[in-house]
Structure formats: C-alpha cells, structure tokens
N, C-alpha and C positions, 0 to 999 in steps of 0.2 A: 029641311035638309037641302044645302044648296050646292051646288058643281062647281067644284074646283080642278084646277088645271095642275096633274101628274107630272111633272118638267123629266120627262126623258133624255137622255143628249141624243139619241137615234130620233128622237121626233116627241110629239107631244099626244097623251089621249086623254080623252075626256072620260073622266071617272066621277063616282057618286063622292063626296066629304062628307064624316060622317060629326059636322059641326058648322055651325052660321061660319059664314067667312063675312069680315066687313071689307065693303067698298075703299078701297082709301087709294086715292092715289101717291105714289111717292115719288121721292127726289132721290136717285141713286144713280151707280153705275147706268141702269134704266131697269124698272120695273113695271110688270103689268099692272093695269087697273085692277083692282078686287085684292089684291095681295097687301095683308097688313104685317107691318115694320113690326121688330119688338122696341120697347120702351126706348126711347132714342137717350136717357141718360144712364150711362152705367148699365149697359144691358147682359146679363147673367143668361145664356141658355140652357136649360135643362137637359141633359145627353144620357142618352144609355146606350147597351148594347142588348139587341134582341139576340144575338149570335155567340153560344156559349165558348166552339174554340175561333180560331185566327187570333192569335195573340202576338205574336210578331208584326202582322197584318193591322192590329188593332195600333199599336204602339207607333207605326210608321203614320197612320192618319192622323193621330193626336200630333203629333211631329209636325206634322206638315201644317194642318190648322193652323199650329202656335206661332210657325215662320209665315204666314199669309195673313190672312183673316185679322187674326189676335195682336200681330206684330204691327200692324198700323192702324190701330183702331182702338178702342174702348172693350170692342167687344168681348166678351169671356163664358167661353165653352165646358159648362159644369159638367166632367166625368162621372157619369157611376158606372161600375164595374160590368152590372146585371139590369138588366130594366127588370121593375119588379109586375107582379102578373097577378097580381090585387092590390085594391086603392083606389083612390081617387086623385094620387098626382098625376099630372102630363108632362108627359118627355117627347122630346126627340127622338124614338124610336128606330135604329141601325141596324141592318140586318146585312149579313156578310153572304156569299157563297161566292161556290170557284164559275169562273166564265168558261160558258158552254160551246161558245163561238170556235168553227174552225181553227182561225188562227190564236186565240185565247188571249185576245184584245184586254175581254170585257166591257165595262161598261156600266151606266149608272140609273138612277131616277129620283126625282125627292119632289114632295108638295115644298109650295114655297111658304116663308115669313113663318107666321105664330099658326098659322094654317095647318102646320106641321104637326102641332102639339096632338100627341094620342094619350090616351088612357088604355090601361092595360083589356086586354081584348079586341082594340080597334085595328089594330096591324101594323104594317113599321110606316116610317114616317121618310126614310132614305134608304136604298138599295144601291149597293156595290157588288157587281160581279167584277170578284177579285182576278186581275191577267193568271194567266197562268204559270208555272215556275218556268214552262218552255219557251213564250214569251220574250224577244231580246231585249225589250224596252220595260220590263213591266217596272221594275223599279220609278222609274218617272210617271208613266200610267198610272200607277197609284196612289203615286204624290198628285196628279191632277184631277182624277177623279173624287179622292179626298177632298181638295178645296175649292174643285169646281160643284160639287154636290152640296157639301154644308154651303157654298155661295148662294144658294136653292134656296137654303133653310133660310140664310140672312133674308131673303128677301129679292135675290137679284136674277132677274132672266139674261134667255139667250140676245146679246146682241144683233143675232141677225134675224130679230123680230122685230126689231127697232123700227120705227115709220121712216128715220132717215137713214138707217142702213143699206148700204150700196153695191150691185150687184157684182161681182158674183156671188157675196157674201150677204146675201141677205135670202131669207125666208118672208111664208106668213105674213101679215104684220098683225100683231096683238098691241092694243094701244095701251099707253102709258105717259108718264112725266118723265123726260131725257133730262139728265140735271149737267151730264158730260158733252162733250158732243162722241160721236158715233165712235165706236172704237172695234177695229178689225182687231187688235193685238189684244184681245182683252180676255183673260182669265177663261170669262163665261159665252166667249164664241165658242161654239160648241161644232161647228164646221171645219174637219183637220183640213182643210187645204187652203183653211184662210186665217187659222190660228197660225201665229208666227212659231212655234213651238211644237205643232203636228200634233197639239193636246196628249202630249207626251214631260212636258214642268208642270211643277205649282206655282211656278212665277207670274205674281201678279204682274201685270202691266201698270206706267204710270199714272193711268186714267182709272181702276180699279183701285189703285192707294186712295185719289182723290175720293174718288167716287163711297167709299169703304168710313175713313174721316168725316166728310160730312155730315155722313146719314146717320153714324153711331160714335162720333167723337175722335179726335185726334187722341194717338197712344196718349196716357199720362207719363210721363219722361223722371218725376220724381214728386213726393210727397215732402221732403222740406220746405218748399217755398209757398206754402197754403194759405192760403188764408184764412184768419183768426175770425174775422169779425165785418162788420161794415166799415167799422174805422181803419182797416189794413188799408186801403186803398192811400189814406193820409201816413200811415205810420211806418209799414213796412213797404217800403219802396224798391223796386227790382228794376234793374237795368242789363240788357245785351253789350258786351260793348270789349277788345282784345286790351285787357288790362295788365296780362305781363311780356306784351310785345313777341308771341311766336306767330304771329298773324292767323289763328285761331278766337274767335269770342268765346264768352266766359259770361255766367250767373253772376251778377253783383247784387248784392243782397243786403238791403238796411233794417238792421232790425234792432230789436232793446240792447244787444250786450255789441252791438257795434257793428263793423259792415263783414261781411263773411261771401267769398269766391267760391266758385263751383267752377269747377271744368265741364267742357260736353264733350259724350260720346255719340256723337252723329249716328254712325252706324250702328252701336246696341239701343238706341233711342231711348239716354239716359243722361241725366246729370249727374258728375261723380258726388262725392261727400263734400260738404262746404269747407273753406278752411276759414281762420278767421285773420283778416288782413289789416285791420285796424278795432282800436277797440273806441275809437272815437267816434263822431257824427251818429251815435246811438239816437232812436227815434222816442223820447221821453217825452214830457211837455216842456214846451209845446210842440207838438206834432208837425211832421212835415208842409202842413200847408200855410204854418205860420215861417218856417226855416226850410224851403227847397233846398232837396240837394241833387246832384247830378253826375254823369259822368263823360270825358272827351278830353282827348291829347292835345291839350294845352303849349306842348312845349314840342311838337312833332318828334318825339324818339319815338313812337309806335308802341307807345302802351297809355294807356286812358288812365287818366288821374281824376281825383275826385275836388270837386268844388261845392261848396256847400252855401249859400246864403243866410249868415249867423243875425243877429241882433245884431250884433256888432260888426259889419262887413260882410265880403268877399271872401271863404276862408278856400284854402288850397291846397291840398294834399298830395304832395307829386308820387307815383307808382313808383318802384323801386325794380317791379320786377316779378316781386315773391309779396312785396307789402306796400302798405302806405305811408308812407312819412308823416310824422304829427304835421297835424294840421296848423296854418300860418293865417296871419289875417293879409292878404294881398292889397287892401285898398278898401276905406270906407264907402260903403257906395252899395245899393243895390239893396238894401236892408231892413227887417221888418222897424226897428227903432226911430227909421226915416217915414215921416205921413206918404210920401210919395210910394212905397211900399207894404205896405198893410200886409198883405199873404198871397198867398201862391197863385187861387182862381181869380182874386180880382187883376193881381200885379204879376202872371206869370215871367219866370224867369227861366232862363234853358240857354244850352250852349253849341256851338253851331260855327263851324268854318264861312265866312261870310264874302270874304273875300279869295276867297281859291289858295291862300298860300299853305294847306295843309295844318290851320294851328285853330282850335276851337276857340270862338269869342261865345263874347255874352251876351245875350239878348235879354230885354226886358219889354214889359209893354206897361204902361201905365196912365195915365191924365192927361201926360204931357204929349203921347202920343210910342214911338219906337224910339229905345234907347240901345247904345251898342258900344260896349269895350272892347278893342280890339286886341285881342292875343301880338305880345311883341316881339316879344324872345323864343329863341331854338335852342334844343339842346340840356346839357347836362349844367351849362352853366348859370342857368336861369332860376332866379329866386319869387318867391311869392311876391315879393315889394317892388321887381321890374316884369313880371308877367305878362301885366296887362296896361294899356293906355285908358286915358282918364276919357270916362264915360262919354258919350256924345249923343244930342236927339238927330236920329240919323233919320226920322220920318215924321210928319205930323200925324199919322194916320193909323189904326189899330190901337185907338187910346179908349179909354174909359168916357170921360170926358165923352158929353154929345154930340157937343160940334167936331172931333174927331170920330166920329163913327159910334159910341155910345156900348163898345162892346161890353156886356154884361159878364164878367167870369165864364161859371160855367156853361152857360148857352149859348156864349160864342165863343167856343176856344180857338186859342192861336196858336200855329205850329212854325217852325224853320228848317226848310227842307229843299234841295237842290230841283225841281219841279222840270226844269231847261237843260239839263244837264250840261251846265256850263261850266263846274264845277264850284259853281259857289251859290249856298245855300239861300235860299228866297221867302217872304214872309207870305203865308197862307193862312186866314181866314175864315174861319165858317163864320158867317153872318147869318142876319137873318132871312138872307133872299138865296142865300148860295156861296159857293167858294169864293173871296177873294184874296187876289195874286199883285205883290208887289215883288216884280224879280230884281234881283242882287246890280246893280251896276259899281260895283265898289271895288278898290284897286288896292293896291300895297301898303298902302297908308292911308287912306281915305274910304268911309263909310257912306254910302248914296246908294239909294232904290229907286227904281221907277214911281211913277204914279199908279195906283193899286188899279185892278181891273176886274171883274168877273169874269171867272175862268168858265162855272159850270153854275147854274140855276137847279141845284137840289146838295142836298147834307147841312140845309138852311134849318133854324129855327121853328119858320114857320110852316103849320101843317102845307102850304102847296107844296111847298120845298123840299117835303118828307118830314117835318114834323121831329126833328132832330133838336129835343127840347133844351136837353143835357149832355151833358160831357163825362158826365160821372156812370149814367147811365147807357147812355149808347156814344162813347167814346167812339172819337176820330184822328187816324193816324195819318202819315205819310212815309211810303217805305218804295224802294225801287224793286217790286215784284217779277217783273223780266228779264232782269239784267241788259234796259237799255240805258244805263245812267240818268235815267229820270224817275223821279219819286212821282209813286201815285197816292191817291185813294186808298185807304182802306177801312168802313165803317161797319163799325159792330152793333146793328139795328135789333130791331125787337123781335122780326123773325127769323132774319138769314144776317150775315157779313157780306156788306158790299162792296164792289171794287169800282172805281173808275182810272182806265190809267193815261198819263200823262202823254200827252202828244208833241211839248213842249209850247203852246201857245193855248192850248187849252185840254179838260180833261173829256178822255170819250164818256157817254151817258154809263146809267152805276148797271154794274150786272149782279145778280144775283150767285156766290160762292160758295157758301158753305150754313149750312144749315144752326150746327155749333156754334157757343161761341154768341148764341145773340142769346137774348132775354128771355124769351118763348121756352128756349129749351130747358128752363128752368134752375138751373146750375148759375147762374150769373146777374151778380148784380151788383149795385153802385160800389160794397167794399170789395168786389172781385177782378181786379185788375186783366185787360187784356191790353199787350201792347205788343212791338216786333222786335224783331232780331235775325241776323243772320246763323242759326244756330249752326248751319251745316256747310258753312262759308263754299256756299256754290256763287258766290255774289248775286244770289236772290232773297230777299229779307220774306223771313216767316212768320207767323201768325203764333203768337203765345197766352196762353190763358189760366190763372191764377185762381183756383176757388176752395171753396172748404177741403176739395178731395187730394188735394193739387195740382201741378201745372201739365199743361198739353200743351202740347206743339204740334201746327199741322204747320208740314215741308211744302213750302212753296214752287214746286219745282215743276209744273205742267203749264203756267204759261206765255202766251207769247204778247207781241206787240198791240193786242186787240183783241182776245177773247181766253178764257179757261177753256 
C-alpha cells in the first residue's frame, strides 16, 4: 500500500491509499509525479454520490462540470445516482455535507487522477463542504469547488506547487511535468488572493482550456464529418474556408453524393447540419488523389469557390452564396490525363493568393519543377474561360525530377503559405534535411520566387531531422497561429503536435503542444485527416482532427509571438 497525496485546497496531508498508485508523470495544466491520467482517448469517468440528500446541490455540480471540464475536452463524467455499497466496481466516490466554518465558506478535497477510484467500503474519493445558505457568494463557491475538485480527480494540481510558480503565489514545490507555462489565473490556484476570481467562478482560464485538450482531447464539435476507413483521407476531403461570404468559415465537405456545408457554432463548440451545395465533384473512382479538388476565392467577392482538377482540366465552380454553380472546365492544364500530372502526392496541386492582389491562383509542383496560373478576373463578371491566365513554370525548384530537388510525394510534401507576412503566399518544403522557403516576389501580373533557402533543420525526412517519414501519417501544415500575419509550423508527430512559429526569415525551433492529435494517442492515423481552419474567426487558425469518432477541434487561442 503506497501514500498518496489528499489534495485539500486549505493545504495538502499525507494519507494512507488504499491501492498501488503508478508513477507517471504528466503533461497538463501541471501535475504531480506519481498521479495517473485516465485513458487519454475518449475517457468515461465513473461518478457517484456517497450522499443521499443535497439534490439541488447535486444538480448545480453536474452543471458546472458539463460548462468547464466537459465543455473543452473529450472528457465525460458518468452519473450514477447512488454509489453502490457492494461489488467490485470503482467509482469516484462524492460525498457532500454543509460547511462548518464560521463564515460558511466551505471547502473541498479529492485524491487525484484514477488514484481516486474506491470500491464500495474504501471511503469517498472527493469531499465538498457545501457554503452555506448564509453565505453571499455561495452560489459561485460551489460552481468552483465543483470544478476545481473533480479538476483533482482529472488529474490536475494546485498551480502554486508549481516549481516555476512565483511568489506571492506559490507554495511547496511538489515536482511534476509543466506542459503550460505557470498560470496565476488558473482554475486550480487554490490561493484566493492570487486566483483572479477570489475562487468564487468555475471559469476555467485560457491556460486550463489548453491544458484540459491536450491531456484528454479537444471537445468532438460533430460526428458527421468521420472518418470511414483509411481510404477517407483520399476520398472524403474537408476543407475550412467562408464559402458564402459572411466573413464567418464554414465545413466543406466532399463526399460520395457531392459536396455538403456546415456552418460553425464557435461558442456551443459545434458544427450545424450539412446542407448539401453541389451534387457534383462527388469522390467515386477515381479518388481524390487521382482528381484534387479544393477550395479559395478565385474571383475576390468573398465567398470560396471550388476548383477541382478533372481528367479533363481545371474545373470551377463559382459560390453563389447558398450553392455552387455547375462546375465549367476553365482551361486544359493541370490534369491527371496530362503525363506531367499523374495524382495528387506525386503532382500536388492547391490554390493560393501568390501575388497579394486578394484572388487564389493555382499552384502545382511537378518534373518540371513549380508551375503557377494566375487568377485574372474580379467580381461577378467573371467566367471559368477568363479566370485564370495560362500556366507558367514560375520556379525550377520543388520538382520531382532529381536535379530539381528529387521531392518524393508524400515524404516530402509541399505546401503554399504567406510564411513573411507580406501578404502573398510562399512555397515551403519539407525536405529531407528540413523546411525549405522560397518566398513570393511576384507582382500584378508576373509570377517570380526567390531562390529557396532553409528556413529550419527538423520536420525533415530524415530521422536527424525528426524522422518525418510521411505526410499521410504525420502530416505537416502551415497556419498563422498568433495572429501575427505569418504562417507557421504545425506538425502532427507520433507523440505530441509541433509548432514552430514564423519569425519571418526563419522558423523558431518546434515546441512540444498538444499531446492529441498525434499517432501515440491512438485514434489517428494515415485515413484520419488533421488539418486547420480558423473555426472561431479570432484570426488565429486551429487545429482540426477527423477520425472514426469524429471531428475535434482545439481553439487556438493562448498564443503568442514565441511560445504557448
């Protein structure tokens, strides 16, 4: 029988546990050593109530959980009415009574993580002394003692045991793995005159959302957009992108019976019902890696239209608003029926503002090296047959082809992304040594990149480089994560999701984000699509993940020019 640590918020004691705890260190808000996480995918807590009345009392905790806890995360907190008092299940065991304390505060305690779990006979597992009705704040007090307690149970200690925690807000130090940095405003500071809040909300802070996501998954936002199979990845392709011009982004969704919209609800962290906007660009055979298709405002009115790369051309479907227009062949060129395009990982194709004037061109890479149409026309007046200008090799370099660099498909993918924030988008690279950057020099009418450079030495191929073998399987994005108009880094590895962000001449080294999301965690893999979007148009691009159960989205919103 080994000692485990009682997480009081008046202070901590040493008590007997009446079960092994394992060692484990974790990645959270911050947690002690010895405290084990529950199953990091999809995690189900087992809940009862040792406490027959408080039933008002009881209903305002569940409340609160479901808007903290529950509401940014994966996590889910199994109700039972009664903890039962034979058996051999373990629960989380809740025990209520009124606070004794002069001013009738109250107050709390809970063992942390799976540590928590009792069997009937062992004792409770979390204690709330409930304020009392006299109490002017209890309403709030008990919203924070609810979800700074079961925060206990998640697994997550007081912040100001933290080792970098700073005075006057700090305690103790009990060691641990900081996966945030230090946060005075957090949930689980348990010191009221350094909690922003007087430990009187259940407002989580924005470091506790992070912190919360990582460790046990970003909320699932909606089960339509799932993925089927391995082949999804080819077949049913999803894009972020404001396709009927309210300056909100929108779910775009290719699937068998055609392409189908979703609105987002930011704030209930949901995608509405699909509608279905075209019944064409359907993903049959052959499959999207033989016919890319994509989406981006071709024409600048401010709604994303779809482009499709057919057998037969360039095809173009302008947004109406509400739909898509049948699709038009705009110009032979670009296409699997041409040897110069064979499919999508050897020959990718994407669309991409490249000269600043606000209108997506077309990017290809192939043999020949970087090829580029440039979007011509504005407006309503514009037809698929003058959209775009006749192709041009705008770079020798990012070609298939050895003596251009020899990029392999998916082990080296190519991306196009504004990296300078100059406002026109630049060709990036993963190679096999590391990122390389050819930024944008191209003007109103004319197509021209720099000479490519290496920006950063890792998200390479090769194991020095991190061992970044595939694309399919630890895909690599480029999304402006701070909102400093420069696109960084974002790579979905085998343990964690990395970031490296954009300095505009080079990228800083990768930090460690999110735990989710990568391969380890078991949910994801080559047909399970993670890509970005700005779901919650704060103009910082978020993190989206597509798998059997379906899609997550962690809010990118904590940080800055240099570090999460």
């Amino acid at each position: 029988m080994s000692g485990a640590v009682l997480t009081g918020c008046a202070g901590e004691v040493d008590v007997q546990s009446p079960e092994q705890e394992v060692a484990e260190a974790s990645d959270a808000l911050y947690s002690q050593n010895g405290v084990t996480l529950w199953p990091l995918s999809n995690p189900v807590i087992p809940i009862c109530w040792v406490t027959t009345d408080f039933d008002t009392e009881k209903q305002l905790i569940r409340e609160s959980v479901a808007r903290t806890w529950e509401f940014e995360s994966l996590v889910k907190f199994a109700w039972t009415s009664t903890c039962p008092t034979t058996g051999t299940d373990k629960f989380i065991r809740v025990e209520l009574d009124v606070a004794t304390d002069d001013l009738g505060v109250g107050g709390g305690s809970a063992f942390p993580g799976m540590g928590a779990l009792r069997l009937p006979g062992e004792g409770h597992s979390l204690h709330i002394a409930v304020p009392k009705t006299t109490y002017p704040h209890r309403l709030g007090r008990l919203q924070y003692l609810a979800s700074h307690e079961l925060g206990h149970i998640l697994g997550f200690s007081h912040e100001q045991h933290r080792s970098d925690a700073v005075a006057p807000c700090n305690s103790t130090i009990y060691l641990g793995t900081n996966f945030t940095w230090y946060d005075p405003a957090s949930l689980m500071q348990s010191q009221d005159y350094c909690n922003i809040n007087n430990n009187l909300s259940e407002a989580l802070s924005a470091f506790d959302k992070v912190g919360v996501a990582s460790v046990y998954g970003p909320r699932r936002w909606s089960q339509e957009f799932a993925t089927i199979n391995a082949l999804s990845l080819e077949y049913d392709l999803r894009h972020i992108a404001d396709v009927d011009g309210d300056g909100k982004n929108e779910m775009v969704f290719f699937r068998d019976d055609g392409v189908r919209v979703a609105k987002v609800d930011a704030a209930q962290r949901l995608f509405l019902a699909s509608q279905s906007w075209s019944t064409d660009y359907w993903t049959d055979t052959p499959p999207g890696f033989l016919e890319p298709r994509t989406v981006g405002d071709v024409n600048a009115d401010g709604r994303a239209d779809l482009i499709s790369f057919w057998g037969s051309g360039v095809g173009l479907s302008y947004s109406t608003g509400t739909a898509f227009a049948s699709g038009a062949i705009a110009f032979v060129g670009f296409n699997n029926l041409n040897p110069s395009w064979p499919d999508a990982s050897s020959t990718p194709r994407m669309v991409a503002d490249v000269n600043g004037d606000g209108r997506a061109d077309i990017i290809g890479f192939n043999d020949t090296g970087t090829v580029v149409s440039l979007s011509q026309c504005t407006g309503a007046l514009c037809t698929p047959s003058t959209q775009f200008a006749a192709p041009v090799l705008a770079l020798a370099a990012f070609g298939n082809a050895p003596l251009l660099g020899g990029w392999a498909g998916a082990r080296h993918p190519r991306r196009v992304a504004d990296v300078n924030g100059d406002g026109k988008a630049d060709l990036v690279g993963f190679s096999e040594w590391g990122v390389i950057v050819a930024l944008s020099t191209s003007t109103a009418t004319t197509v021209s990149f720099a000479a490519p450079s290496l920006w950063i030495a890792d998200y390479g191929a090769d194991v020095s480089v991190g061992g970044w073998s595939s694309s399919t399987t630890y895909p690599r994005h480029l999304g402006d994560l701070n909102g400093d108009g420069r696109a960084d880094i974002i790579g979905f590895g085998h343990d964690y999701v990395w970031v490296s962000f954009s300095t505009g001449t080079g990228f800083l080294p990768a930090q460690a984000v999110l735990k989710n999301f990568a391969v380890a965690s078991g949910t994801w893999f080559p047909g399970a699509p993670r890509y970005l979007g700005d779901v919650d148009n704060d103009g910082k691009v978020d993190l989206l993940g597509s798998n059997l159960m379906g899609t997550q989205v962690f809010l990118g919103k904590t940080y800055t020019n240099g570090a999460l």
